[in-house]
C-alpha positions in Angstrom: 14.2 2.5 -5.0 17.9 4.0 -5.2 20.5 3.8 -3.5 22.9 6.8 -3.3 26.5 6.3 -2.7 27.8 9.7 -2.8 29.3 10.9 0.5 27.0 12.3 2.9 28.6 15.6 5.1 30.1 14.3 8.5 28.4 16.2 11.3 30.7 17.0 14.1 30.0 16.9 17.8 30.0 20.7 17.2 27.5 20.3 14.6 24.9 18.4 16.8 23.7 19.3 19.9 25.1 16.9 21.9 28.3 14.9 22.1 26.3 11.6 22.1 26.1 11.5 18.1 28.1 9.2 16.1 29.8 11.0 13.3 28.7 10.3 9.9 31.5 10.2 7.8 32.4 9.1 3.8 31.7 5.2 4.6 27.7 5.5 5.3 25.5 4.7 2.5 23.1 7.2 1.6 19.3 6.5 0.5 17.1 8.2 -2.2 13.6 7.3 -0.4 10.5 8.8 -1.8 7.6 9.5 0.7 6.6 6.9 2.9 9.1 4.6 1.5 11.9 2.2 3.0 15.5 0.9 2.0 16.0 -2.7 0.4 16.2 -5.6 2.5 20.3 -4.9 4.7 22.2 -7.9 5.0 23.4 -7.8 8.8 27.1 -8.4 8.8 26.1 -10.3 12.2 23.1 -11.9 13.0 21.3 -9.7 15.9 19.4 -11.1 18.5 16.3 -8.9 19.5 14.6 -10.4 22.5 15.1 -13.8 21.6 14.3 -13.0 17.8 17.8 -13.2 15.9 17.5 -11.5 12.8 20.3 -11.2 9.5 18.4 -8.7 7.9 17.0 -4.9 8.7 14.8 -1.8 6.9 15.3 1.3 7.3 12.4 3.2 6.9 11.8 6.7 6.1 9.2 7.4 9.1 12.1 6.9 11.4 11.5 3.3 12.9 13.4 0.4 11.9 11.7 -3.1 11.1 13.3 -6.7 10.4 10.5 -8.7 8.9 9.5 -6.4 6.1 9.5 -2.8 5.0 6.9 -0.1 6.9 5.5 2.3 5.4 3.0 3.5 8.2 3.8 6.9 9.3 1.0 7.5 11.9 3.1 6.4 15.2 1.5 3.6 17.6 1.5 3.7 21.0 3.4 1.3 22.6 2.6 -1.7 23.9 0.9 -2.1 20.4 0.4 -5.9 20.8 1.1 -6.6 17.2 3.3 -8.9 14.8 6.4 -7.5 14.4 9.6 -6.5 16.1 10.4 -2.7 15.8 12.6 -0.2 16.8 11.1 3.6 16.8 13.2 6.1 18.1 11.4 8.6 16.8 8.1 7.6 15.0 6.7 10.8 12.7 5.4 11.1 9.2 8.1 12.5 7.7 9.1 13.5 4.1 12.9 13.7 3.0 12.2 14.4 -1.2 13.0 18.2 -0.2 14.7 18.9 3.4 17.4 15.9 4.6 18.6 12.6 3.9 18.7 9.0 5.5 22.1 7.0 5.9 23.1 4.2 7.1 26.6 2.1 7.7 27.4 -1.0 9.8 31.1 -2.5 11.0 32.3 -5.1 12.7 36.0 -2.9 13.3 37.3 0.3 13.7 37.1 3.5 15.7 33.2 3.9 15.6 33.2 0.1 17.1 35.4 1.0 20.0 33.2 4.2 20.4 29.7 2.2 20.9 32.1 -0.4 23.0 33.0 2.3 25.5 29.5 3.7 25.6 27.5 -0.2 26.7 30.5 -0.6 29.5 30.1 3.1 30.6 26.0 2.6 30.7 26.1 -1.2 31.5 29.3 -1.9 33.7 30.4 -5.3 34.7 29.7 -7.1 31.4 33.1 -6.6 29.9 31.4 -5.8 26.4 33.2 -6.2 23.3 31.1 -4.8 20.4 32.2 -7.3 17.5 29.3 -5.2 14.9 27.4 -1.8 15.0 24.5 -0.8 12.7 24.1 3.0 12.6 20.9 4.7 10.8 21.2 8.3 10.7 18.1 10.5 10.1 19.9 13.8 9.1 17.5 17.0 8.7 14.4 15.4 7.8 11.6 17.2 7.6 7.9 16.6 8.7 5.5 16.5 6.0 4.1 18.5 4.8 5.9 21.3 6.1 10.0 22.9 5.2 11.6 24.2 8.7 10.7 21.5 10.6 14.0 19.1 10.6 14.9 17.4 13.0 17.7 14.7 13.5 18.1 11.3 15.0 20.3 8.1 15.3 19.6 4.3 16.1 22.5 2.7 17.0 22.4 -1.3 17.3 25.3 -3.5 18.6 26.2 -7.2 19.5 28.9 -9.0 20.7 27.2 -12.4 19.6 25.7 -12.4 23.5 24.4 -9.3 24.6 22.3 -6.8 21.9 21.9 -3.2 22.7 20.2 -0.1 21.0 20.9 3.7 21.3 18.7 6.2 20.8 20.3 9.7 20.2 18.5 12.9 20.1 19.4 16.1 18.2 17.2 18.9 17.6 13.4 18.4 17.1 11.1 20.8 16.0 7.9 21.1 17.3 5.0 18.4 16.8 4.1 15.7 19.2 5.2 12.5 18.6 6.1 8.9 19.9 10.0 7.1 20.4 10.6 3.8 21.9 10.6 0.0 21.0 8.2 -3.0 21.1 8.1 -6.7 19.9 5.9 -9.5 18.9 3.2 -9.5 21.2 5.0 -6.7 22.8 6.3 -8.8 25.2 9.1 -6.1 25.8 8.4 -2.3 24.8 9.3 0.8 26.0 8.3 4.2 25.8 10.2 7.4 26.1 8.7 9.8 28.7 6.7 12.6 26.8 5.6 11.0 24.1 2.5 11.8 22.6 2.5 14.9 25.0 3.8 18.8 24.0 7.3 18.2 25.7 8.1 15.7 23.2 9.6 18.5 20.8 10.9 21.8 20.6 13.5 23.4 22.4 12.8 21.6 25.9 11.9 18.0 24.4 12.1 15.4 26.7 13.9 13.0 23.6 16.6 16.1 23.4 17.2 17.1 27.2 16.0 13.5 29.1 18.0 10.3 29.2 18.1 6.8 31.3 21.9 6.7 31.0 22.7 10.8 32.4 23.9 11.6 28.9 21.1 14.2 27.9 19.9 13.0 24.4 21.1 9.4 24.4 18.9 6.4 25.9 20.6 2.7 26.3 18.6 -0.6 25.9 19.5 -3.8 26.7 17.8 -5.9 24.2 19.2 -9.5 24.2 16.2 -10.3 26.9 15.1 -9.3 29.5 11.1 -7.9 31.6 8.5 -6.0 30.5 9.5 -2.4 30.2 6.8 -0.2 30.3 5.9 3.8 29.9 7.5 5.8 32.4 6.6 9.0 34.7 9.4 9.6 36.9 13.1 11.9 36.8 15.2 8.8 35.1 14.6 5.3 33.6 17.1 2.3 32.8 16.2 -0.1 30.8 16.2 -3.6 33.0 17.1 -6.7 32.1 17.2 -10.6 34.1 19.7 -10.4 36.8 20.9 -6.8 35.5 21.4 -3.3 37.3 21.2 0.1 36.5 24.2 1.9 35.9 26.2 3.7 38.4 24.1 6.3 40.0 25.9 8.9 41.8 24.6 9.9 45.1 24.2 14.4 45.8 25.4 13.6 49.2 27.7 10.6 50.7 25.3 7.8 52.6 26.7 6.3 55.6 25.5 2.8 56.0 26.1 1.2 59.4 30.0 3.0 58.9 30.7 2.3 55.3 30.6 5.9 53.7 28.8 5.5 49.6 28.9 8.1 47.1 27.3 5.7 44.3 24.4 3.4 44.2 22.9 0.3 42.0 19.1 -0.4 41.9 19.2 -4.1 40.8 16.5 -6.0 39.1 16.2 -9.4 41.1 14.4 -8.8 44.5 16.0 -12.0 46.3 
C-alpha cells in the first residue's frame, strides 16, 4: 500500500460539471491503490457519529464506497437495504480500476475556506440548525475508470461533516459513463439506508444519469443526508427526495405559484417529518 503525496491537479467548478464539487487543491493526499484495494486505516481528526455509531477511523476504498470498521474490497454493489454488519457509505458502488485511468484523494479539516463552504451548504439544505461545521472529510474519486475498460471515467465526491452534534454526508455527481450501477448508504442491520433513484436501472449513467442531473437538495448532482439519526429511509420513485430525520423538515421548497391559505399568501413550503 502507498501513499502518494505529490499534488493532485485542482479541478475547478469549470472543470466539473457542476458547481456542487469541492475543489481539490495541493493539501489532499493522494493514494496509489492497486485493483480492488483500500487506503490504510484514516485517523478522523473528529470522532463522527453515523447513526448512533461514532467512529475515529475511515477507509477509503477503491470501488467507491467508504467503510469504518475495516477495508472492502468487494466491488460487485449491493442493493440496499443489505441487512448486513457494517456501516457504509456508497455514493457510487462500481468495480472500478484506477492502475491506468484516475486517482483517489482524500483530505480532511477542521478550518478554513473548504469548512465554511460545506458550513454554508448543511444551513442552505437544512435551515434552522445554525450549523457550524467544526471537521470535513472529503474523498475524491477523480477519473476513475471501470474495469476492465479505458474511456469510461467517471468522477465523484463524499463529503462528511460534524459539528460534534449533527453528522451529514454529500454526495456529488460529475460525469458518469455508461454502466448501471448502485449509490446510496446503509448501516448495521440497515436500520437506516438509502438509495438514489435509478440505481441498478439504465438512467443511472451516461449523459442523462439520474446521480448527475437528480438531487434531494435542487442542486442537480449533489444529494444531502442527515446522518446523526434519524427513520428509515428507503428507495425512492418520485420527482425529489430529502433525507428525513426525528423532528426534522425538508428544506425550503419553493412553490410555481403563490398559495393563499385562508388570506396569508405562501411562496415556499416545508413537509415536516412528525405527523402530530
Amino acid at each position: 500500500m502507498l501513499l502518494d503525496q505529490q499534488s493532485p491537479p485542482v479541478l475547478s467548478a469549470s472543470e466539473t460539471p457542476h458547481s456542487n464539487f469541492i475543489p481539490i487543491g495541493k493539501t489532499e493526499t493522494k493514494f496509489a491503490l492497486h485493483y480492488d484495494e483500500s487506503s490504510p486505516p484514516i485517523k478522523l481528526l473528529q470522532t463522527f457519529n453515523y447513526f448512533g455509531q461514532s467512529y475515529s477511523q475511515i477507509y477509503v476504498n477503491d470501488n467507491r464506497h467508504l467503510t469504518f470498521d475495516a477495508p472492502l474490497s468487494n466491488y460487485t454493489p449491493q442493493q440496499f437495504p443489505m441487512n448486513g454488519t457494517r456501516d457504509i457509505i456508497a455514493p457510487f458502488w462500481a468495480d472500478l480500476d484506477n492502475r491506468d485511468n484516475g486517482n483517489i484523494y482524500y483530505v480532511q479539516n477542521t478550518s478554513g475556506s473548504l469548512v465554511q463552504q460545506v458550513t454554508q451548504d448543511i444551513n442552505r439544505y437544512f435551515p434552522g440548525l445554525n450549523f457550524q461545521a467544526n471537521w470535513i472529510f472529503i474523498a475524491t474519486w477523480h477519473e476513475v475508470a471501470y474495469y476492465p475498460k479505458s474511456g469510461t471515467q467517471t468522477t465523484l465526491q463524499a463529503v462528511l461533516t460534524t459539528n460534534g452534534h449533527y453528522s451529514f454526508v454529500l454526495m456529488n455527481y460529475g460525469s458518469i459513463a455508461s454502466t448501471s450501477k448502485s449509490g446510496g448508504y446503509d448501516t448495521i442491520s440497515s436500520s437506516h439506508h438509502f438509495t438514489i433513484p435509478g440505481s441498478f436501472s439504465t438512467n443511472a449513467t451516461g449523459p442523462n444519469s439520474t446521480f448527475r442531473l437528480g438531487s434531494n437538495v435542487n442542486v442537480p448532482g449533489q444529494w444531502a443526508f442527515r446522518v446523526d439519526h434519524g427513520s428509515i429511509d428507503c428507495n425512492f420513485s418520485g420527482k425529489n427526495t430529502n433525507s428525513r430525520s426525528d423532528d426534522g423538515s425538508s428544506p425550503a421548497i419553493s412553490l410555481p405559484r403563490t398559495f393563499s391559505y385562508f388570506g396569508q399568501s405562501y411562496s415556499q413550503i416545508y413537509v415536516c417529518y412528525s405527523t402530530t
